[in-house]
MMTF fields as JSON, N, C-alpha, C and O atoms, coordinates in Angstrom:
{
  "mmtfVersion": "1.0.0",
  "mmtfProducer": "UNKNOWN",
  "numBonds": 231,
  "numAtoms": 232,
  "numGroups": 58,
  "numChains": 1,
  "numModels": 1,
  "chainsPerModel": [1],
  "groupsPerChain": [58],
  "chainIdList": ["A"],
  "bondAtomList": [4, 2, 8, 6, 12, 10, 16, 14, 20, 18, 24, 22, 28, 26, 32, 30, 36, 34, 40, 38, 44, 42, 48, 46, 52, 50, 56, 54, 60, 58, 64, 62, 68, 66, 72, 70, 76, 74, 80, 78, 84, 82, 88, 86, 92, 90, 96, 94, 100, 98, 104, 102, 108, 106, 112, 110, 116, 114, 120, 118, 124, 122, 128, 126, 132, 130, 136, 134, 140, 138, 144, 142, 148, 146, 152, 150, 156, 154, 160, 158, 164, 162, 168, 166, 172, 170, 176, 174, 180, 178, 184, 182, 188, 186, 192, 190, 196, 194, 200, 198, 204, 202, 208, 206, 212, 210, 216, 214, 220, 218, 224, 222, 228, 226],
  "bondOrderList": [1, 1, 1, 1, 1, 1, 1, 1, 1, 1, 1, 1, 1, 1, 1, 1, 1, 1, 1, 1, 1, 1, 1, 1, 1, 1, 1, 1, 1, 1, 1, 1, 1, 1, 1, 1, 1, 1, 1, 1, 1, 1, 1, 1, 1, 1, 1, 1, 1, 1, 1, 1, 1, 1, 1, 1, 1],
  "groupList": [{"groupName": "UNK", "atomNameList": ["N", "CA", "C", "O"], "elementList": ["N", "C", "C", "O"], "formalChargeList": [0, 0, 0, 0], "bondAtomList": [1, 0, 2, 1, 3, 2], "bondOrderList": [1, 1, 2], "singleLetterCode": "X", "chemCompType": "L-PEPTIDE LINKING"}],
  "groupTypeList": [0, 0, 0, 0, 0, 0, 0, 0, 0, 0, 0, 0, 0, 0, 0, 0, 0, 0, 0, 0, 0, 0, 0, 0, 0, 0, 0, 0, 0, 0, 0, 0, 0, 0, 0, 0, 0, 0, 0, 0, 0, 0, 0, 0, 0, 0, 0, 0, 0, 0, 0, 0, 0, 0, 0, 0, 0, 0],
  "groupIdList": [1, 2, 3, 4, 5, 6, 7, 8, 9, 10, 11, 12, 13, 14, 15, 16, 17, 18, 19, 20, 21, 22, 23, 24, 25, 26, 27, 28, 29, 30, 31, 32, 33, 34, 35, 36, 37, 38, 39, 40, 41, 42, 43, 44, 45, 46, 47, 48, 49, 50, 51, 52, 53, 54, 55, 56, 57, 58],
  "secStructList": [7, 7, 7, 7, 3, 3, 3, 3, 1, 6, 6, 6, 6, 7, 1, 7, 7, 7, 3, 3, 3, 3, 1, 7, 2, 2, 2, 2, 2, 2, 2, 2, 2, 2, 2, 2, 2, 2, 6, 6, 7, 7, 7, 6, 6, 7, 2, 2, 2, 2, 2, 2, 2, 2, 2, 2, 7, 7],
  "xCoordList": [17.618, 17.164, 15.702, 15.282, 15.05, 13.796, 13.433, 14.017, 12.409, 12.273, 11.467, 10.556, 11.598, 10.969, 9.571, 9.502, 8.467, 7.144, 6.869, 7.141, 5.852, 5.3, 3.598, 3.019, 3.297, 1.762, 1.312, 1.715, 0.692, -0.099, -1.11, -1.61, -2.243, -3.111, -4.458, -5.675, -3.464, -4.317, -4.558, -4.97, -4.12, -3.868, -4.702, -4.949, -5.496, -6.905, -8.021, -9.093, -7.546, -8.753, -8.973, -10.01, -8.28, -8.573, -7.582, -6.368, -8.224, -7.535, -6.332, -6.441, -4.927, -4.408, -3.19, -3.015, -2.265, -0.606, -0.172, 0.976, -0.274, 0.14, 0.807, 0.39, 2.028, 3.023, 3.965, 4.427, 4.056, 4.701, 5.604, 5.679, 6.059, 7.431, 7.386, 6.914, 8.105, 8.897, 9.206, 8.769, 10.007, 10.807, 9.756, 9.871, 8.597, 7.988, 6.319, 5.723, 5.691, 4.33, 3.12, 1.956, 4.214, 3.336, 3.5, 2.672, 4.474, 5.286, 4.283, 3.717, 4.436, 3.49, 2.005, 1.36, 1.588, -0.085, -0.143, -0.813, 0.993, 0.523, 0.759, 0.055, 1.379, 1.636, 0.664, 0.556, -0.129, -1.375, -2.427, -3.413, -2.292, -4.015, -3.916, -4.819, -2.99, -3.23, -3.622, -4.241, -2.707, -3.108, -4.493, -5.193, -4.81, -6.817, -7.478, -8.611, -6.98, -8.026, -8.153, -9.299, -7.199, -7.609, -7.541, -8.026, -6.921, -7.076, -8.678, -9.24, -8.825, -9.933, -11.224, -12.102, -11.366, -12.39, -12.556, -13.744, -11.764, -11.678, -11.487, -10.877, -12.109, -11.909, -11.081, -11.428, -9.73, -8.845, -8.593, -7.624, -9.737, -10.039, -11.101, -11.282, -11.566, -12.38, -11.916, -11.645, -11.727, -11.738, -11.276, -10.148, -12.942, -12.75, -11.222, -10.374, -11.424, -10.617, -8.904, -8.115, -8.544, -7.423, -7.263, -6.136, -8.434, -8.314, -7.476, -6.57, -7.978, -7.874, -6.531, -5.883, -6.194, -5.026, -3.348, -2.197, -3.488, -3.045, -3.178, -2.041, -3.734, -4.016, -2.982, -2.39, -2.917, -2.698, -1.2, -0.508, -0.698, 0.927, 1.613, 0.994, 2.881, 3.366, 5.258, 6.027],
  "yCoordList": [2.263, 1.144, 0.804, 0.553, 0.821, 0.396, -1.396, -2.323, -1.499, -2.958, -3.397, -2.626, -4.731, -5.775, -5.615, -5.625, -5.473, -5.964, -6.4, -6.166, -7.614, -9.019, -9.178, -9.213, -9.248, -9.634, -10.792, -10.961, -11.42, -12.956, -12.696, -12.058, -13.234, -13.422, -14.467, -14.504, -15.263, -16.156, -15.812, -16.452, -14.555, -13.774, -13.006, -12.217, -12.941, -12.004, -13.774, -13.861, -14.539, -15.617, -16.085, -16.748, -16.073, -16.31, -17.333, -17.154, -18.366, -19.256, -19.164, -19.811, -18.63, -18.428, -17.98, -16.869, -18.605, -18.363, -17.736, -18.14, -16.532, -15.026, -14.524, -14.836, -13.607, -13.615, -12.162, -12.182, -11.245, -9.784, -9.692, -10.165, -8.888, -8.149, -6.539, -6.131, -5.872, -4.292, -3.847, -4.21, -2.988, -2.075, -1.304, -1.211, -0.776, -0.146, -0.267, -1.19, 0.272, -0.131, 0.603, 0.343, 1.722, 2.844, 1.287, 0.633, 1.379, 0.093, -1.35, -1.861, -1.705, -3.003, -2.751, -3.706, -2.115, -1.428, -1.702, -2.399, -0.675, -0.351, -1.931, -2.206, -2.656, -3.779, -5.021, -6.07, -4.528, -5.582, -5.099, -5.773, -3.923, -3.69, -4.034, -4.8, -3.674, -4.698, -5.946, -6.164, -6.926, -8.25, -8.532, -9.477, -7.68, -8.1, -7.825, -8.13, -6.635, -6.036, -7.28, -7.538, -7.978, -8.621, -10.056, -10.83, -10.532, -11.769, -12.339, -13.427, -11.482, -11.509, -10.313, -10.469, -9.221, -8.853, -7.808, -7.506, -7.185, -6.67, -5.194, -4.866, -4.089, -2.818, -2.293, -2.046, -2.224, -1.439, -0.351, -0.111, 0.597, 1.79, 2.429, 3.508, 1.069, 1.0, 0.973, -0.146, 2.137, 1.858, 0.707, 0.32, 0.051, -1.683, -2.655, -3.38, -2.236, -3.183, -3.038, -3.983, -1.491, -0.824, -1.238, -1.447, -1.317, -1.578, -3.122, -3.371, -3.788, -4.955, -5.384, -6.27, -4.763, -5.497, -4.606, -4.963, -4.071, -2.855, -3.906, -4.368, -4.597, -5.465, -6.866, -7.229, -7.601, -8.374, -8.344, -9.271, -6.963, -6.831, -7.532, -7.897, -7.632, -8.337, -7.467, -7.984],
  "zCoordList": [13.928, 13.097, 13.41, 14.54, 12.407, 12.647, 12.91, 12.349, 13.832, 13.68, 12.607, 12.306, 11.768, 10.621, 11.172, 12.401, 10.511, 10.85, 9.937, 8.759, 10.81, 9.598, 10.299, 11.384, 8.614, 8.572, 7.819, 6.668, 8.249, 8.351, 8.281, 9.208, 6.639, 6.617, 7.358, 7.181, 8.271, 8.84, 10.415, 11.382, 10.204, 12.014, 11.838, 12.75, 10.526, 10.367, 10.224, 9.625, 10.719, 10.256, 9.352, 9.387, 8.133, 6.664, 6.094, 5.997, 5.749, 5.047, 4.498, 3.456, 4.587, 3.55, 3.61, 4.112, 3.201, 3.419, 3.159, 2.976, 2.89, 2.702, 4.033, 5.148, 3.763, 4.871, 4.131, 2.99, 4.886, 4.06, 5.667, 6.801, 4.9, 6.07, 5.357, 4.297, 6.468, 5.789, 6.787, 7.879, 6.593, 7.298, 8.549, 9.771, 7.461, 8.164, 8.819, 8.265, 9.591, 9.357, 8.222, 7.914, 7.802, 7.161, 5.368, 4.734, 5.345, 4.03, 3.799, 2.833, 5.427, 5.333, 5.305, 4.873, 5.52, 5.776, 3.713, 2.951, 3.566, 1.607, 1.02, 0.049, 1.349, 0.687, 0.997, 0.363, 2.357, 2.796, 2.211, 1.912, 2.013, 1.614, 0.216, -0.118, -0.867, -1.564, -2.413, -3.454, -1.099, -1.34, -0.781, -1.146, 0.085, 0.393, 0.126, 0.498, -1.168, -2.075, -3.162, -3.529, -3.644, -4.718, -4.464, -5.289, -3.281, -3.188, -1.97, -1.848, -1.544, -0.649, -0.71, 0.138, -1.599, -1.848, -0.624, -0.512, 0.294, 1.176, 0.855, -0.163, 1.888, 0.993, 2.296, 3.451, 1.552, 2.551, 3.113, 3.832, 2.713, 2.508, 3.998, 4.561, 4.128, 5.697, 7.029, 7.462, 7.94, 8.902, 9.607, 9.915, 9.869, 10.697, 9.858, 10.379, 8.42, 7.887, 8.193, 8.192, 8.471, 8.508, 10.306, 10.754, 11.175, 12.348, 12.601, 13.397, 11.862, 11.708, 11.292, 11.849, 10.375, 9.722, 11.032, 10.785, 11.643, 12.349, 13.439, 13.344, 14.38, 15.137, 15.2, 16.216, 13.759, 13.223, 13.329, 13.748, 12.827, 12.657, 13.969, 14.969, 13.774, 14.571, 14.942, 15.752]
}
């Protein structure tokens, strides 16, 4: 069984109540980049940014 991982947009510093779960980290990675592509202008496609959100998970 895999464990739940959860990501929090305010665990990157950013204003904002955004909150994902998934099964997996490969699952939650695709479902964060996403929401910070269009709700925050963020290019998920970067490195630092992929460092970042990878940090964040929980």
């Amino acid at each position: 069984m895999q464990e739940v991982r959860t990501f929090r947009c305010r665990d990157l510093g950013l204003a904002c109540e955004y909150e994902e779960m998934a099964e997996s980290e490969n699952e939650l990675m695709k479902r964060v980049e996403g929401h910070l592509q269009t709700a925050h202008q963020m290019d998920p496609g970067h490195p630092e940014v992929q460092e970042r959100i990878r940090q964040a998970m929980r």
